[in-house]
LOKE-99436 format. One record per residue: x, y, z of N, C-alpha, C, O in turn; residue number from 1. Coordinates in nm, 2 decimals, always signed. Layout:
<recs>
<nc1:X, nc2:Y, nc3:Z, cac1:X, cac2:Y, cac3:Z, cc1:X, cc2:Y, cc3:Z, oc1:X, oc2:Y, oc3:Z, num:NUM>
...
</recs>
This chain:
<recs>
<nc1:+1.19, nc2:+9.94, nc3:-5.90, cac1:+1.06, cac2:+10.00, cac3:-5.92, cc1:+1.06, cc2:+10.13, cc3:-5.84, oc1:+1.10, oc2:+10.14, oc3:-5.72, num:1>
<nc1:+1.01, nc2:+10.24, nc3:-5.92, cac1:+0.99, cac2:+10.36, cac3:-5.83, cc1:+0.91, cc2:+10.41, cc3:-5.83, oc1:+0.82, oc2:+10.41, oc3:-5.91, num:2>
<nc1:+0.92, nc2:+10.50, nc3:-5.67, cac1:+0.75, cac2:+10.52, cac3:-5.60, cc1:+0.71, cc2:+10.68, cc3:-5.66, oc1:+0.77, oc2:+10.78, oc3:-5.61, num:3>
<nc1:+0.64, nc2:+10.70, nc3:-5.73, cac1:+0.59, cac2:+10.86, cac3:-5.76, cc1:+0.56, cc2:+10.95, cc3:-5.59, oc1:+0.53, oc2:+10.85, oc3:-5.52, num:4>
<nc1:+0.56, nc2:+11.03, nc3:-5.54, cac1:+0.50, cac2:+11.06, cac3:-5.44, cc1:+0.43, cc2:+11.21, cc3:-5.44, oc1:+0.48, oc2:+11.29, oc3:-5.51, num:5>
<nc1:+0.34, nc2:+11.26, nc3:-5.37, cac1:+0.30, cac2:+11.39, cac3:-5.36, cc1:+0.41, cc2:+11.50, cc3:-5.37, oc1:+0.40, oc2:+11.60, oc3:-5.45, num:6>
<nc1:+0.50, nc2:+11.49, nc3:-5.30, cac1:+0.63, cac2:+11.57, cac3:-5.32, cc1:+0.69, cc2:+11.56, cc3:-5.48, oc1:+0.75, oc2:+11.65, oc3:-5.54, num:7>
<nc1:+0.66, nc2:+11.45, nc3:-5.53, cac1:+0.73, cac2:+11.40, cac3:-5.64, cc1:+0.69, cc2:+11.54, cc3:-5.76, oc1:+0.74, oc2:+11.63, oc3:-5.83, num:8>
<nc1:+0.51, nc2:+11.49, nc3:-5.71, cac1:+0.46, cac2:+11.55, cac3:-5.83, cc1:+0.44, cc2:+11.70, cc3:-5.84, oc1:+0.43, oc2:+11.76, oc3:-5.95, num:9>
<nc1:+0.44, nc2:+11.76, nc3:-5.68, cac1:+0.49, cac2:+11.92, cac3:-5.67, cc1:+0.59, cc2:+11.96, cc3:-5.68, oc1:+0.58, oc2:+12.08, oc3:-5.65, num:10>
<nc1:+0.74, nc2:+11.92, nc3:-5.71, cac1:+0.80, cac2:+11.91, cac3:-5.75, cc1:+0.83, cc2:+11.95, cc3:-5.96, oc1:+0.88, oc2:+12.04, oc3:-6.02, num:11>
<nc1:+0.76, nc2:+11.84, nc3:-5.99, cac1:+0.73, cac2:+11.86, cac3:-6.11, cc1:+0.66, cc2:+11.96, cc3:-6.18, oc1:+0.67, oc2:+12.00, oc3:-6.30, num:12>
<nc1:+0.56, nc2:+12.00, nc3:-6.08, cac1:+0.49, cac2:+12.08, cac3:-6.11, cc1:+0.56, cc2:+12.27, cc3:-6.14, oc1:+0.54, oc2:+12.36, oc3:-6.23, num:13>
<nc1:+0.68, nc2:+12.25, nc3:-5.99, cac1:+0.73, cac2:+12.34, cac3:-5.93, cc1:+0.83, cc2:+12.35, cc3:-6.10, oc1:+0.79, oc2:+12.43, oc3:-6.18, num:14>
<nc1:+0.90, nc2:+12.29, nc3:-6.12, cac1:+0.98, cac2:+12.28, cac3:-6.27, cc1:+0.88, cc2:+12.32, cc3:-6.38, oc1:+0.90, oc2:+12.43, oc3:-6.44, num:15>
<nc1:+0.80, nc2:+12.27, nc3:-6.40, cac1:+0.73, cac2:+12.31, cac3:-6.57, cc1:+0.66, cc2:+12.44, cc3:-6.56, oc1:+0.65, oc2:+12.52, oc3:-6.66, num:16>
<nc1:+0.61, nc2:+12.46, nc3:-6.45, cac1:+0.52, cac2:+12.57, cac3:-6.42, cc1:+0.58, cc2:+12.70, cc3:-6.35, oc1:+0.53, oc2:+12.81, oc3:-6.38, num:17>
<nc1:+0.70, nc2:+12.69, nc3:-6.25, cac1:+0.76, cac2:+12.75, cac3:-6.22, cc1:+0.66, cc2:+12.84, cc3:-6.06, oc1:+0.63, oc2:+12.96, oc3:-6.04, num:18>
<nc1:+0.62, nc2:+12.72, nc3:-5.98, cac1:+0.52, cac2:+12.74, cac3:-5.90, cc1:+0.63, cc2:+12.72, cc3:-5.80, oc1:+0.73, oc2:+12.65, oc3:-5.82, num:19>
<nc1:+0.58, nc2:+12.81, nc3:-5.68, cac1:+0.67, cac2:+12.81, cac3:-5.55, cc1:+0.62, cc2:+12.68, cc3:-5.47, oc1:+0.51, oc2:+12.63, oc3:-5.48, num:20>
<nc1:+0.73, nc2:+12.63, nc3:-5.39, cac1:+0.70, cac2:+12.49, cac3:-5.31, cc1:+0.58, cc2:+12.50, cc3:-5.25, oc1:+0.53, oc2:+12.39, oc3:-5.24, num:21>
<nc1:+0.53, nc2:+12.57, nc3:-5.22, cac1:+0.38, cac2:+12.63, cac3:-5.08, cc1:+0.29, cc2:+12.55, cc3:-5.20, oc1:+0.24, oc2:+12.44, oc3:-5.20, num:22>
<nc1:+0.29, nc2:+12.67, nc3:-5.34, cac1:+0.15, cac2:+12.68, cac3:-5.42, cc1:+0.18, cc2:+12.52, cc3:-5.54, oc1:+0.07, oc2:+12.46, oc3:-5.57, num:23>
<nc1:+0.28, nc2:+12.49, nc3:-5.57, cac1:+0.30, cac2:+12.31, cac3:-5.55, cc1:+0.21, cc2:+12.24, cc3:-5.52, oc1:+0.11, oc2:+12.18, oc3:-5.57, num:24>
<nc1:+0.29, nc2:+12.25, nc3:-5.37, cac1:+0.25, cac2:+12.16, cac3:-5.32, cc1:+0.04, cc2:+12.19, cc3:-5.24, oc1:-0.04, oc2:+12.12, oc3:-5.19, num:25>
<nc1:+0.04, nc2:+12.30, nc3:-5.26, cac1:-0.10, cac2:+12.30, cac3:-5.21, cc1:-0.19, cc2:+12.31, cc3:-5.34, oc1:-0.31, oc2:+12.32, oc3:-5.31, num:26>
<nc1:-0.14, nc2:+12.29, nc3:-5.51, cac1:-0.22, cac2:+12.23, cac3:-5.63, cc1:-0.25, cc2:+12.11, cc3:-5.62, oc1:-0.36, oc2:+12.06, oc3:-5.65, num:27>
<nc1:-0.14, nc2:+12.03, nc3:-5.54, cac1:-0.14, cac2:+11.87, cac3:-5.53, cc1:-0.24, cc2:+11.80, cc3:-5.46, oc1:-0.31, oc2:+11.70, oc3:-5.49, num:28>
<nc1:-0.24, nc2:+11.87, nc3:-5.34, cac1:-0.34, cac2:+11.85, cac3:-5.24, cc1:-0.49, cc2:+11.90, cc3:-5.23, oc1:-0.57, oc2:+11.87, oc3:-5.14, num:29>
<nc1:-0.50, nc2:+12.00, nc3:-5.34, cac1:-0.65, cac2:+12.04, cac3:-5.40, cc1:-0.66, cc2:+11.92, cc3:-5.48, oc1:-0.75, oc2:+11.85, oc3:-5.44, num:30>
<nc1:-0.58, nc2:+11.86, nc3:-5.60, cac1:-0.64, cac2:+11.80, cac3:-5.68, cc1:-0.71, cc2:+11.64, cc3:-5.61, oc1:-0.81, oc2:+11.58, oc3:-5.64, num:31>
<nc1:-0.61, nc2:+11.62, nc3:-5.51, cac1:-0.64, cac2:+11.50, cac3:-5.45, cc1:-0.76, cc2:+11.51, cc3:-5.37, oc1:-0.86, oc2:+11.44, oc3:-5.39, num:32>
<nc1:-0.75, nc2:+11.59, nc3:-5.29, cac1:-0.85, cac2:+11.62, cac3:-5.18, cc1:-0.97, cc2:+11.64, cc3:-5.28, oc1:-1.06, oc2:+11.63, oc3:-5.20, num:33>
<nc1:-1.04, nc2:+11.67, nc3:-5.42, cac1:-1.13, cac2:+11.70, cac3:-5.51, cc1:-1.16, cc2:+11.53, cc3:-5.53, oc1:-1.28, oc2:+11.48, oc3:-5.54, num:34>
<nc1:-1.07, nc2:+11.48, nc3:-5.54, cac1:-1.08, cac2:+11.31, cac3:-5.64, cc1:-1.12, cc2:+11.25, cc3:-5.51, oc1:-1.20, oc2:+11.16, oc3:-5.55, num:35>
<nc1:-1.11, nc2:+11.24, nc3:-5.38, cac1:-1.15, cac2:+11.18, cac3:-5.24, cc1:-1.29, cc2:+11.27, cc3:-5.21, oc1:-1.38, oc2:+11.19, oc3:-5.17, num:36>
<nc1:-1.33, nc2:+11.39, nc3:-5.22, cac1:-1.42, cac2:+11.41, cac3:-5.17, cc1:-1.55, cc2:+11.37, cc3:-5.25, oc1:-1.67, oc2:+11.37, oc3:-5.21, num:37>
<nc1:-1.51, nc2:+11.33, nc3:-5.39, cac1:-1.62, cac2:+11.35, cac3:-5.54, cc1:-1.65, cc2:+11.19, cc3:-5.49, oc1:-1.77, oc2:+11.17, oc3:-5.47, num:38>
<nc1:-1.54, nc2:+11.05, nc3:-5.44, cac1:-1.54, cac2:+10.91, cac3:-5.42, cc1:-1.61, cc2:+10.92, cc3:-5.27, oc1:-1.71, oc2:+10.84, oc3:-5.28, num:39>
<nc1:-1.61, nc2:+10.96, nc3:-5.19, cac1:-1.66, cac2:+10.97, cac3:-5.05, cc1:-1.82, cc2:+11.03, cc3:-5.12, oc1:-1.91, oc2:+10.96, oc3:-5.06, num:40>
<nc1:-1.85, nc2:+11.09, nc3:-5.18, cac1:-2.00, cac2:+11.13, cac3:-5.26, cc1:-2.04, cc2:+11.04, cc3:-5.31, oc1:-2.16, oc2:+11.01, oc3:-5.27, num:41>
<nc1:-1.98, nc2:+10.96, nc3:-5.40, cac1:-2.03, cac2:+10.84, cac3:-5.47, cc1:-2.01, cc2:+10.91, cc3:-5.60, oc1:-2.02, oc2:+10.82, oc3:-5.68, num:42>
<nc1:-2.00, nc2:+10.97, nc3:-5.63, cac1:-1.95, cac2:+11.02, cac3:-5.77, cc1:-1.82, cc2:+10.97, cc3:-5.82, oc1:-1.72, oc2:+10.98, oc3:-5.74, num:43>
<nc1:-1.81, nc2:+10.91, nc3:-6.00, cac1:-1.72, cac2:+10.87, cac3:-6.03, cc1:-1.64, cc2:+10.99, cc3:-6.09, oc1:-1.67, oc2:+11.10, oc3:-6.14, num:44>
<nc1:-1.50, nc2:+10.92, nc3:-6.05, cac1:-1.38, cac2:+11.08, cac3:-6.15, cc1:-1.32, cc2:+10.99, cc3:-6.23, oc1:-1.23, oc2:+10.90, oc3:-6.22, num:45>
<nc1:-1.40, nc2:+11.08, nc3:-6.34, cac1:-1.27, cac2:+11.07, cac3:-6.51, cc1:-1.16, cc2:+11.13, cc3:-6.51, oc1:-1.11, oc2:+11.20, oc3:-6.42, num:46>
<nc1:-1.10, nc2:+11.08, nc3:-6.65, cac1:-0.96, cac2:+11.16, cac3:-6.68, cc1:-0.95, cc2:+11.16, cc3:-6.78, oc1:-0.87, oc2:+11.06, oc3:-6.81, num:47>
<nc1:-0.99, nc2:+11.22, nc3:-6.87, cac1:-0.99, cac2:+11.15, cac3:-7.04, cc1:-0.79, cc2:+11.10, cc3:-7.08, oc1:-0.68, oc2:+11.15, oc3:-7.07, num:48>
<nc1:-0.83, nc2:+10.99, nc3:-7.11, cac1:-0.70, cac2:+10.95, cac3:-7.18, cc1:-0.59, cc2:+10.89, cc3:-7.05, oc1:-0.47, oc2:+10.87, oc3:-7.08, num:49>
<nc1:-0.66, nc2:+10.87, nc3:-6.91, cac1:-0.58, cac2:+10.81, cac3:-6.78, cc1:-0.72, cc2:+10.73, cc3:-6.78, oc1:-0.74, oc2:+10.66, oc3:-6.88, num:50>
<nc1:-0.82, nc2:+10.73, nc3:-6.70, cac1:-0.92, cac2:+10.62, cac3:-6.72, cc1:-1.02, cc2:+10.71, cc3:-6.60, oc1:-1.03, oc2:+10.83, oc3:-6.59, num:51>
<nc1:-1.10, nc2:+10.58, nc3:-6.49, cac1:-1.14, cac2:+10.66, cac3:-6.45, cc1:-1.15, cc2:+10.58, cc3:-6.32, oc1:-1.13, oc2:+10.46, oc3:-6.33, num:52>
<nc1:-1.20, nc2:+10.63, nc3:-6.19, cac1:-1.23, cac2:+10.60, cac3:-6.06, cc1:-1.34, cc2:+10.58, cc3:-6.00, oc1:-1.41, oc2:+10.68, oc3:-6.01, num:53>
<nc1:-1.41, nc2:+10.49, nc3:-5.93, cac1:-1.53, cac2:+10.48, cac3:-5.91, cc1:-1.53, cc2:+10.43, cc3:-5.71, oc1:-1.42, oc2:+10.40, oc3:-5.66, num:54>
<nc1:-1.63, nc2:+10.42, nc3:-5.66, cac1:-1.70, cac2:+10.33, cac3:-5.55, cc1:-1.73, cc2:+10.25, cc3:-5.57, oc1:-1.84, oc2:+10.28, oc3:-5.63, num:55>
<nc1:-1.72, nc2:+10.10, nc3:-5.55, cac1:-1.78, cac2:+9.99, cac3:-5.56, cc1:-1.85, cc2:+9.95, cc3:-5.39, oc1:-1.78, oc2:+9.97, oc3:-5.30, num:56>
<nc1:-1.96, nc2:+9.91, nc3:-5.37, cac1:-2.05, cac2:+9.84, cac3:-5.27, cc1:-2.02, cc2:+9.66, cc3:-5.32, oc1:-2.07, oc2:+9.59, oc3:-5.40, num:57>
<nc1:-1.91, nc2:+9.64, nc3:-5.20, cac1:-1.92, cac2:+9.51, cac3:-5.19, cc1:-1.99, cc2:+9.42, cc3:-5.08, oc1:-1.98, oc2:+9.44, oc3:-4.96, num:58>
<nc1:-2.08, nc2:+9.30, nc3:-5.13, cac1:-2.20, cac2:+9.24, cac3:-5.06, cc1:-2.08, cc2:+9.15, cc3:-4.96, oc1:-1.97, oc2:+9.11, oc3:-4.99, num:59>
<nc1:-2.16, nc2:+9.12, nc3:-4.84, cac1:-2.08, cac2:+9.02, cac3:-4.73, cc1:-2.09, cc2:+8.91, cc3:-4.82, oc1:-2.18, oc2:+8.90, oc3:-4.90, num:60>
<nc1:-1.99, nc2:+8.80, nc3:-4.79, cac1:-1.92, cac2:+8.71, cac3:-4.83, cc1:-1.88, cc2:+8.59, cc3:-4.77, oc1:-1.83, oc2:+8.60, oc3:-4.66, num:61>
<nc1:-1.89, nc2:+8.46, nc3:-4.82, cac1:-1.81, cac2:+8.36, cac3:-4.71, cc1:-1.68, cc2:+8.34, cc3:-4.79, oc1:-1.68, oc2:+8.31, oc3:-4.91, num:62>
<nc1:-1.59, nc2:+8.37, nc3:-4.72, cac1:-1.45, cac2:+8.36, cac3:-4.80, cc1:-1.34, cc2:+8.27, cc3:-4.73, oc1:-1.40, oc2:+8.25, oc3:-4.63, num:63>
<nc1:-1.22, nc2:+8.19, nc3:-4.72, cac1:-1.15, cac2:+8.10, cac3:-4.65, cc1:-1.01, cc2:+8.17, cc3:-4.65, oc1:-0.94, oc2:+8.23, oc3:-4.72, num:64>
<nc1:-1.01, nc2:+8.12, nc3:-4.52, cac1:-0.83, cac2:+8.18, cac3:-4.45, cc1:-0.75, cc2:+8.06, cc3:-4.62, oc1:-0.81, oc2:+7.97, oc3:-4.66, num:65>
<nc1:-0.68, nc2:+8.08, nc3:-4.65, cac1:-0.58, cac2:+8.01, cac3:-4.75, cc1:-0.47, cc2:+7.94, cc3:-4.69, oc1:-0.43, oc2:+7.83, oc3:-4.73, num:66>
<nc1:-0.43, nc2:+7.98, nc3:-4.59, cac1:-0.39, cac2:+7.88, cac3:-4.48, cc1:-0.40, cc2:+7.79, cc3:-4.46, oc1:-0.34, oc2:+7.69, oc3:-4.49, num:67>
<nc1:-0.53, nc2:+7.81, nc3:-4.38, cac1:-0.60, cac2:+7.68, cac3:-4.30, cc1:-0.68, cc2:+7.64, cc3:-4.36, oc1:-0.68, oc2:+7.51, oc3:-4.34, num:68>
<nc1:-0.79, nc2:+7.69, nc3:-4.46, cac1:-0.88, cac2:+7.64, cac3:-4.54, cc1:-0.98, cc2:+7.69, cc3:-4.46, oc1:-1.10, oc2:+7.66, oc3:-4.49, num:69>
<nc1:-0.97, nc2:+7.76, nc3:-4.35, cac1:-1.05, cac2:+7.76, cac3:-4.25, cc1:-1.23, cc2:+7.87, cc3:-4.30, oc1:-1.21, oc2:+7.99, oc3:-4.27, num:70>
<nc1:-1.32, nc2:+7.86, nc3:-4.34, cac1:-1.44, cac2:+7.97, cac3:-4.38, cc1:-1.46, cc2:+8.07, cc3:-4.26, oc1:-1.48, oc2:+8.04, oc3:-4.15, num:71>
<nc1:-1.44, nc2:+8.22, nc3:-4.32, cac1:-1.48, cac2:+8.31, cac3:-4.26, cc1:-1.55, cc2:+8.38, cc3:-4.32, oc1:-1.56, oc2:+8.40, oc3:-4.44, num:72>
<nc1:-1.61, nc2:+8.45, nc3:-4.23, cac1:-1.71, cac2:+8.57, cac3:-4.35, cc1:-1.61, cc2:+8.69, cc3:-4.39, oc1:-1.50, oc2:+8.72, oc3:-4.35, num:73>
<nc1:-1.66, nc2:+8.73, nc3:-4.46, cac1:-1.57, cac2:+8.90, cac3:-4.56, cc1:-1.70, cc2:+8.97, cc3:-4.52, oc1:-1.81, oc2:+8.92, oc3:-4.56, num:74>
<nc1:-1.69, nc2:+9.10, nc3:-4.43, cac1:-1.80, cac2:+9.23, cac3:-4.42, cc1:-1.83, cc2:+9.26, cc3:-4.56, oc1:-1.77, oc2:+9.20, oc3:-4.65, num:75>
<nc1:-1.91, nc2:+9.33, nc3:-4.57, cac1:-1.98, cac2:+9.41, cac3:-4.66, cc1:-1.89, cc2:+9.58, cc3:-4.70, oc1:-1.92, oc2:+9.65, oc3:-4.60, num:76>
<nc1:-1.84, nc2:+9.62, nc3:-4.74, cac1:-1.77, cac2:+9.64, cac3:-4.75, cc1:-1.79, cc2:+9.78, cc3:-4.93, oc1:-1.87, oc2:+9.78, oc3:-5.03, num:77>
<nc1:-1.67, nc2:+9.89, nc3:-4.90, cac1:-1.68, cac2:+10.00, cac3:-4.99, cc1:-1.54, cc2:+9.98, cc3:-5.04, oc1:-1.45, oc2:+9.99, oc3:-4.95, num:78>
<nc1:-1.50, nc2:+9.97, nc3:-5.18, cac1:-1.40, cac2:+9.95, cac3:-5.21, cc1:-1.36, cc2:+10.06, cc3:-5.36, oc1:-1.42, oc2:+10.06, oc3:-5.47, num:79>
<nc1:-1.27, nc2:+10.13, nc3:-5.34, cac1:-1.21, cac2:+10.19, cac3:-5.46, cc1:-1.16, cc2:+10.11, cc3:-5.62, oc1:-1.07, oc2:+10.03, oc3:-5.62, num:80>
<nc1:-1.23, nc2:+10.14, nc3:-5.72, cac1:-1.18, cac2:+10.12, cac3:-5.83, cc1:-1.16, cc2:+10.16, cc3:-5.95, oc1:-1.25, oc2:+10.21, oc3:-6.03, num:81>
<nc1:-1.06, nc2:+10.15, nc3:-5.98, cac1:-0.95, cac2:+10.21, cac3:-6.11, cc1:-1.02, cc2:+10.12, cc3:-6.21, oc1:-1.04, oc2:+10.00, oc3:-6.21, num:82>
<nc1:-1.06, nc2:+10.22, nc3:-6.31, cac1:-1.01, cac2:+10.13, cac3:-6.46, cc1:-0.98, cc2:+10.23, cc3:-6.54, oc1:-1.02, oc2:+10.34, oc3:-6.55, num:83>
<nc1:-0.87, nc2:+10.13, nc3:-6.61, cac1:-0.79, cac2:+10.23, cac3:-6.73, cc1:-0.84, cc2:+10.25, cc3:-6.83, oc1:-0.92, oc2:+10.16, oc3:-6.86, num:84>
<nc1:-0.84, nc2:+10.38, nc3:-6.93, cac1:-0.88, cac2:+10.39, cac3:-7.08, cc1:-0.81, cc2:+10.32, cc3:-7.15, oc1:-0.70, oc2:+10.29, oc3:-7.13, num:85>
<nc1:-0.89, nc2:+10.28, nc3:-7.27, cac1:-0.74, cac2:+10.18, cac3:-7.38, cc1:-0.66, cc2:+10.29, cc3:-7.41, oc1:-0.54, oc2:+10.26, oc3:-7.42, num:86>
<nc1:-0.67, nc2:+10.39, nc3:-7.42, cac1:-0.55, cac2:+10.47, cac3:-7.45, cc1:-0.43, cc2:+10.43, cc3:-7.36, oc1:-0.33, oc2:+10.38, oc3:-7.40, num:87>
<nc1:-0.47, nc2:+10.47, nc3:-7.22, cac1:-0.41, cac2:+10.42, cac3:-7.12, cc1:-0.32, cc2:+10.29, cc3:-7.12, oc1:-0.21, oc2:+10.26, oc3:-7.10, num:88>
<nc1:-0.43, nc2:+10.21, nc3:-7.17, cac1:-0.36, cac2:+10.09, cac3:-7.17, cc1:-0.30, cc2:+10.04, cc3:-7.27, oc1:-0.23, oc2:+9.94, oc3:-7.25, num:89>
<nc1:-0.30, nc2:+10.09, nc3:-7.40, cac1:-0.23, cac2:+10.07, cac3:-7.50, cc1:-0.07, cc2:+10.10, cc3:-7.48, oc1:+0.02, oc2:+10.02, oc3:-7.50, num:90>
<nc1:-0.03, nc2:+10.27, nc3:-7.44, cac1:+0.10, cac2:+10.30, cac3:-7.39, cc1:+0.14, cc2:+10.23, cc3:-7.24, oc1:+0.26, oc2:+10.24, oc3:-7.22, num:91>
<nc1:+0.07, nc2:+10.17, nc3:-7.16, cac1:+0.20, cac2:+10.10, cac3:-7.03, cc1:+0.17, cc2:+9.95, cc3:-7.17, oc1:+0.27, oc2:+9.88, oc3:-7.16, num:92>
<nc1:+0.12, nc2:+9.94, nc3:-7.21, cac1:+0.13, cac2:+9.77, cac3:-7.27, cc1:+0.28, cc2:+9.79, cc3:-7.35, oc1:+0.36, oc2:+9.70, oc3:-7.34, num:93>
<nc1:+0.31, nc2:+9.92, nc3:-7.45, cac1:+0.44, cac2:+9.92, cac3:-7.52, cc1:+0.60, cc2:+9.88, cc3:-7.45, oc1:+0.70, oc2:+9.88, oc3:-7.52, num:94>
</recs>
């Protein structure tokens, strides 16, 4: 299995586009730093035809160690979530 990475993708960028490593790698780090600050807002980010990103508010919880069986609580808690477009999901399904 292999890992995509920031480098990976300014890299790619640096090939199709023919962008110097600096302006690369500092597209990469706009786009990301845009999709983190829009999630830290509470605003969800699309992608037409990748899917899209949201904030979830999760309520506290009584949940068990799987171990021991033992009940502890789960905080309340902000969690990141992905859902794909069927587009999306049509091509990883082939």
């Amino acid at each position: 299995m292999t890992t995509i990475t920031r480098s990976d993708l300014a890299k790619s960028l640096r090939e199709k586009f023919g962008f110097t490593a600096a302006q690369s790698a500092s597209v990469v780090d706009l786009v990301f730093d845009e999709i983190c600050e829009s999630l830290v807002n509470g605003e969800e980010v699309k992608f037409a035809g990748f899917g899209s990103f949201k904030i979830l508010n999760k309520s506290a919880r009584i949940g068990r160690n799987p171990k021991t069986g033992e009940s502890a609580i789960i905080t309340a808690r902000r969690v990141t979530a992905f859902r794909p477009c069927s587009e999306f999901r049509k091509r990883v399904a082939k």
